[in-house]
C-alpha positions as CSV (number, residue, x, y, z in Angstrom):
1,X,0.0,0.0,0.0
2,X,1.1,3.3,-0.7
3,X,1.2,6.5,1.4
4,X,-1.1,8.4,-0.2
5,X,-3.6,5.3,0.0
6,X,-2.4,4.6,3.6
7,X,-3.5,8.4,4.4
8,X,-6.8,8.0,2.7
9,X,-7.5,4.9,4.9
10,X,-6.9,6.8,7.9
11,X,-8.9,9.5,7.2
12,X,-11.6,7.4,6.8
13,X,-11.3,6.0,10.1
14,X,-10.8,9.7,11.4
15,X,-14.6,10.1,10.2
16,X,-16.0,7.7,12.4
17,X,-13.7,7.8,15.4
18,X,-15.0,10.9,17.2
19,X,-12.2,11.1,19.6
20,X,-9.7,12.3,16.8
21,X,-11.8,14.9,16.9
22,X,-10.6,18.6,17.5
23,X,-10.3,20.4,21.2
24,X,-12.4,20.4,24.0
25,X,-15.4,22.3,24.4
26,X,-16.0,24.2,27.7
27,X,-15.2,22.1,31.3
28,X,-18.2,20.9,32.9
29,X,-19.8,22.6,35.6
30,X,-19.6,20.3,39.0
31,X,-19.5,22.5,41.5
32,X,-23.5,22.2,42.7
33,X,-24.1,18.6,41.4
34,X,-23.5,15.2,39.3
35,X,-21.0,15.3,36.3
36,X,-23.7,13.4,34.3
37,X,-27.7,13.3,35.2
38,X,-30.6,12.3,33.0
39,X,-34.0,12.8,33.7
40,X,-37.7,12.1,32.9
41,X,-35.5,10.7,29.3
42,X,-38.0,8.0,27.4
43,X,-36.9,6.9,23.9
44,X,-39.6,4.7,21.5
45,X,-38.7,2.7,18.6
46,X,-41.6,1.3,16.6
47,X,-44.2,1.7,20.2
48,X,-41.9,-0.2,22.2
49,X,-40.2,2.0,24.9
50,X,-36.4,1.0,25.3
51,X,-36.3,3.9,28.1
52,X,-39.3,5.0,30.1
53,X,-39.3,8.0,32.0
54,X,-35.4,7.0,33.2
55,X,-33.7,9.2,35.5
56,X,-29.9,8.3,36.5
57,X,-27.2,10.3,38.2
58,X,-23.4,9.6,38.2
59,X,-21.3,11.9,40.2
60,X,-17.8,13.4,39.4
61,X,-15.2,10.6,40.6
62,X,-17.4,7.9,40.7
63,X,-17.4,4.3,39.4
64,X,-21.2,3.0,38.5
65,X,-21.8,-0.5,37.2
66,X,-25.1,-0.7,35.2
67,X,-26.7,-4.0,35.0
68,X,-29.8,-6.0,33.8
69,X,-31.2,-8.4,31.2
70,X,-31.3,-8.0,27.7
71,X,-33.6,-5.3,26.5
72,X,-33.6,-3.3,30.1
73,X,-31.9,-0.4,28.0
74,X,-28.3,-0.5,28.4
75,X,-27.2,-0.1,25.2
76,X,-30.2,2.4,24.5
77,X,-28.8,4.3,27.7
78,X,-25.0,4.6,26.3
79,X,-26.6,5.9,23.0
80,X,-28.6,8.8,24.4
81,X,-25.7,9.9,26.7
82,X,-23.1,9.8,23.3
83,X,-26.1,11.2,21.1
84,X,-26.3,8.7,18.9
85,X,-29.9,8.3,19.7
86,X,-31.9,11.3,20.4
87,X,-34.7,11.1,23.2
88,X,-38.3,11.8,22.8
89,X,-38.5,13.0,25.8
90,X,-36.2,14.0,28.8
91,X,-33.3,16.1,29.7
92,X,-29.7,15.2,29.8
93,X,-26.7,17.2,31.5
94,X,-22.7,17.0,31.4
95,X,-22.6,19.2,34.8
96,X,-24.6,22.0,35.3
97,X,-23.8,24.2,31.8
98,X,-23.8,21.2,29.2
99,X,-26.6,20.2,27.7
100,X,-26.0,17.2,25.8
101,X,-29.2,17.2,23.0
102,X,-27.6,20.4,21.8
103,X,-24.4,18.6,20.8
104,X,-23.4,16.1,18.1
105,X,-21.7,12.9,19.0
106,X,-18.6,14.2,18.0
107,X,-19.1,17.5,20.4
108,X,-19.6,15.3,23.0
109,X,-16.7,13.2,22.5
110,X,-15.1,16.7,22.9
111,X,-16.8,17.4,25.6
112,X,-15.4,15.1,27.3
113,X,-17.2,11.8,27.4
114,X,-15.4,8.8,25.8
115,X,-17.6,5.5,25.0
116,X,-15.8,2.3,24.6
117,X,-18.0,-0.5,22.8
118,X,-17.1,-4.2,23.8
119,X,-14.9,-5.1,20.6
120,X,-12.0,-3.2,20.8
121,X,-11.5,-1.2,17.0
122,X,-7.6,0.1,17.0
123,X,-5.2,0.8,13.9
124,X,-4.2,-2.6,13.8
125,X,-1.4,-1.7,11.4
126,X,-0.2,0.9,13.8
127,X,2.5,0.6,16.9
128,X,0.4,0.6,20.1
129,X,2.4,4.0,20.5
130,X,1.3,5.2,17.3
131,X,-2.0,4.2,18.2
132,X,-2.6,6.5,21.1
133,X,-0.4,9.1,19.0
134,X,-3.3,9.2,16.9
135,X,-5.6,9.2,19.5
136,X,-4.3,12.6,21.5
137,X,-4.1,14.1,17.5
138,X,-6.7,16.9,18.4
139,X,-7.0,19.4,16.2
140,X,-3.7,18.6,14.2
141,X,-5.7,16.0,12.0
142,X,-4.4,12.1,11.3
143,X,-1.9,13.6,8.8
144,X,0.3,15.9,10.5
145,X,0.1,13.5,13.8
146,X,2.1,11.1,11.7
147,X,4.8,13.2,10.5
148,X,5.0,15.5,13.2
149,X,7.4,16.1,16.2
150,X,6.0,14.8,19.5
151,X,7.1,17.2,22.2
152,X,8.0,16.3,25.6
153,X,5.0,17.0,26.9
154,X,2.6,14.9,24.5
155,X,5.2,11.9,24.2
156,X,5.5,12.1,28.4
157,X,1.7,12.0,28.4
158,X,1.5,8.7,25.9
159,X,4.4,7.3,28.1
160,X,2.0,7.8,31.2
161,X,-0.9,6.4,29.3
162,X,0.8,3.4,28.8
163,X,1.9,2.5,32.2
164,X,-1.7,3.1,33.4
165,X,-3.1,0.5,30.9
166,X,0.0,-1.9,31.4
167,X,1.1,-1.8,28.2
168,X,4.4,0.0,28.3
169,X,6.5,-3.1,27.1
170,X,4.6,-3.6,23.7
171,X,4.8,0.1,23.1
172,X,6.9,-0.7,19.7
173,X,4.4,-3.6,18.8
174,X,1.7,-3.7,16.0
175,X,-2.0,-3.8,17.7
176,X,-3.5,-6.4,15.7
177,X,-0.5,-8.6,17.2
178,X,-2.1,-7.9,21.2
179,X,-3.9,-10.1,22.5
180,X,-7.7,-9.7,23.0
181,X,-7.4,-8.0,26.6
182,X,-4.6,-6.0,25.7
183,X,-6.2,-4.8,22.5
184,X,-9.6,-3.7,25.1
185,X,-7.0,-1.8,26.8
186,X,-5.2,0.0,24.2
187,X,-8.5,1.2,23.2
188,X,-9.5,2.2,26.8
189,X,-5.7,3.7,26.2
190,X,-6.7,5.8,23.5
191,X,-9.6,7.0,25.3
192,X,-7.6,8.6,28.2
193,X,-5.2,10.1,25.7
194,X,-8.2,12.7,25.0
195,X,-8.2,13.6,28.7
196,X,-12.4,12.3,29.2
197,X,-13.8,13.5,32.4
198,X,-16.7,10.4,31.7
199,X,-15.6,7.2,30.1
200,X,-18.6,5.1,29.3
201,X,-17.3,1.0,29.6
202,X,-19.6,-1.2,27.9
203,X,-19.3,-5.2,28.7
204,X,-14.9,-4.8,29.1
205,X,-14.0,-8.5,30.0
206,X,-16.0,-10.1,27.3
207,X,-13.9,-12.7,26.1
208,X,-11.0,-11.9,28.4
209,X,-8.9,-14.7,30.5
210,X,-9.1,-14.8,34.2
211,X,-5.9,-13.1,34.3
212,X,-7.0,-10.0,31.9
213,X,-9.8,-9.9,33.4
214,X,-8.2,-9.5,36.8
215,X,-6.0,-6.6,35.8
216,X,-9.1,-4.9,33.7
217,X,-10.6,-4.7,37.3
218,X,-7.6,-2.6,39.2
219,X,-7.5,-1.1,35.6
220,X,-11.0,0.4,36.3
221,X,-11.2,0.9,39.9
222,X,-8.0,3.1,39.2
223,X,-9.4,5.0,37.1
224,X,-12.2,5.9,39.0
225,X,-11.6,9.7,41.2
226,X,-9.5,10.4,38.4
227,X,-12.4,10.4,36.1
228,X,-16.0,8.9,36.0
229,X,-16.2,5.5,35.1
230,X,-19.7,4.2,34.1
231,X,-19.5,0.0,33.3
232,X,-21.9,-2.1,31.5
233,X,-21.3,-5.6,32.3
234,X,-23.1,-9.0,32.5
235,X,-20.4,-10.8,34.4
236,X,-21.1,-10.7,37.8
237,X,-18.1,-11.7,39.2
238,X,-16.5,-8.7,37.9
239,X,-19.5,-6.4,38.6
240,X,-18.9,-7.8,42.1
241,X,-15.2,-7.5,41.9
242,X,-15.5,-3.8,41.2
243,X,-18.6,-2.2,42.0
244,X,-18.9,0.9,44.4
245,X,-22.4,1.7,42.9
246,X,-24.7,-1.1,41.3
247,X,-27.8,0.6,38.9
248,X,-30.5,-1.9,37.8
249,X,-32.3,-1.6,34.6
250,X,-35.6,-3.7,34.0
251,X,-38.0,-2.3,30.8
252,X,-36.3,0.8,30.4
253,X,-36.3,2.3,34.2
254,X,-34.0,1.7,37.0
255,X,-35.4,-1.2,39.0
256,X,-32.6,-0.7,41.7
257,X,-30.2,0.7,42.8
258,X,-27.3,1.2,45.6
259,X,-24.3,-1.4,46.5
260,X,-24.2,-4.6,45.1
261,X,-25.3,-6.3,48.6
262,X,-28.2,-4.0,48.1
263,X,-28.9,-4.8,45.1
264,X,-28.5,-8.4,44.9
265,X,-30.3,-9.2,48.2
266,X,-33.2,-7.4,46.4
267,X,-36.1,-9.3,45.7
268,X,-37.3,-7.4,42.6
269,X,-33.6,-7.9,41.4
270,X,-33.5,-11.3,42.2
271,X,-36.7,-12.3,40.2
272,X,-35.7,-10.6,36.7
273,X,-32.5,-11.1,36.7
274,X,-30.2,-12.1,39.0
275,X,-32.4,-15.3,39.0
276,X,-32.0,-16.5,36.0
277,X,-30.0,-19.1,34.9
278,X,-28.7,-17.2,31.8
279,X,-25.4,-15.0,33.2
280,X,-27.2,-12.5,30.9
């Protein structure tokens, strides 16, 4: 492949990767309340309500699991808070100055809230440094983050990234040669390298060993006071293993919620989901 094909293919992927996206937009307002609340927000697709009337509030620092069966509006949830999907009705906040339905996806990628989805999606071609050089490119664009200069600053800060995610050894390897957990944490990588206050987690240890999915739990619980970590998850071990805060989800509304003692000594919880003999 040539260069100039190389660069097209990048700038492809710059198109749908919102966190190459250019600077931040204003800092959230925390001062007098959560970093993140929705409210009253109900969306509809076709009749069927995959969020009804939901109201959820995640607080700056904090590390909220969010769990239920299939079809409680997870994935529904992570869409409205990204603006990929728009409510039909509802309010939702980044602090007290941001709201969220005014902004694009990408604006709220600048914003400040990075959303991993649960298979990984890196430059595979790329060095795992290269990979969160990209990531931190701002407004420089994918071209000139290739060919330029990294200053002390930006190359301490990828340096920094990489010890947090455990990755500093295979800094000079290609990511398609990581294994699966390691690829789930470059991309978590390449998340922090755009400085999120929220990172939205979405099912992380899918497919991960026992080991990887061990160090993906001090991964995320150090994260947490740093920056707000909201995890979707169906393994309950690791919900166990890290939760501070447990939210429930049951036909679009929050069935429960407090710690996970709370939670799963509840009765409601117990009969639609944590009873059933499906993990999911």
């Amino acid at each position: 492949m040539n260069v100039l094909e190389h660069a097209r293919r990048l700038l492809r992927r710059d198109q749908v990767f919102p966190m190459l996206m250019p600077k931040r937009l204003a800092e959230p307002d925390t001062r007098h309340g959560p970093i993140l609340y929705l409210e009253g927000v109900t969306v509809s697709f076709d009749g069927f309500k995959a969020l009804d009337d939901l109201s959820l509030y995640i607080d700056d620092g904090e590390l909220r699991c969010i769990i239920g069966p299939n079809g409680a509006g997870k994935t529904t949830l992570m869409d409205v808070i990204t603006g990929k999907t728009r409510p039909d009705a509802g309010s939702v906040w980044f602090g007290q100055r941001i709201d969220l339905l005014q902004l694009s996806e990408a604006e709220i990628a600048q914003a400040g809230i990075g959303r991993k989805f649960q298979r990984p999606t890196v430059f595979g071609g790329h060095s795992v440094f290269d990979n969160l050089r990209l990531a931190m490119a701002g407004d420089k664009g994918v071209w000139r983050s290739l060919f330029d200069r990294l200053g002390a600053a930006e190359r301490e800060h990828i340096e920094s990234i990489l010890e947090t995610v455990g990755l500093a050894d295979h800094a000079g390897r290609r990511a398609a040669e990581l294994s699966h957990g390691q690829k789930q944490w470059l991309e978590i990588g390449m998340l922090l390298a755009q400085n999120p206050r929220v990172l939205l987690v979405d099912e992380p240890v899918a497919g991960m060993t026992p080991a990887e999915t061990e160090r993906t739990a001090e991964l995320l619980t150090g994260l947490a006071g740093r920056h707000s970590v909201v995890v979707v998850e169906h393994d309950m071990a690791f919900v166990r293993a890290i939760a501070r805060r447990v939210t429930v989800l049951h036909e679009g509304r929050v069935l429960a919620e407090g710690s996970m003692e709370q939670v799963q000594n509840d009765p409601r919880v117990i009969e639609v989901y944590l009873g059933e003999d499906d993990d999911d």
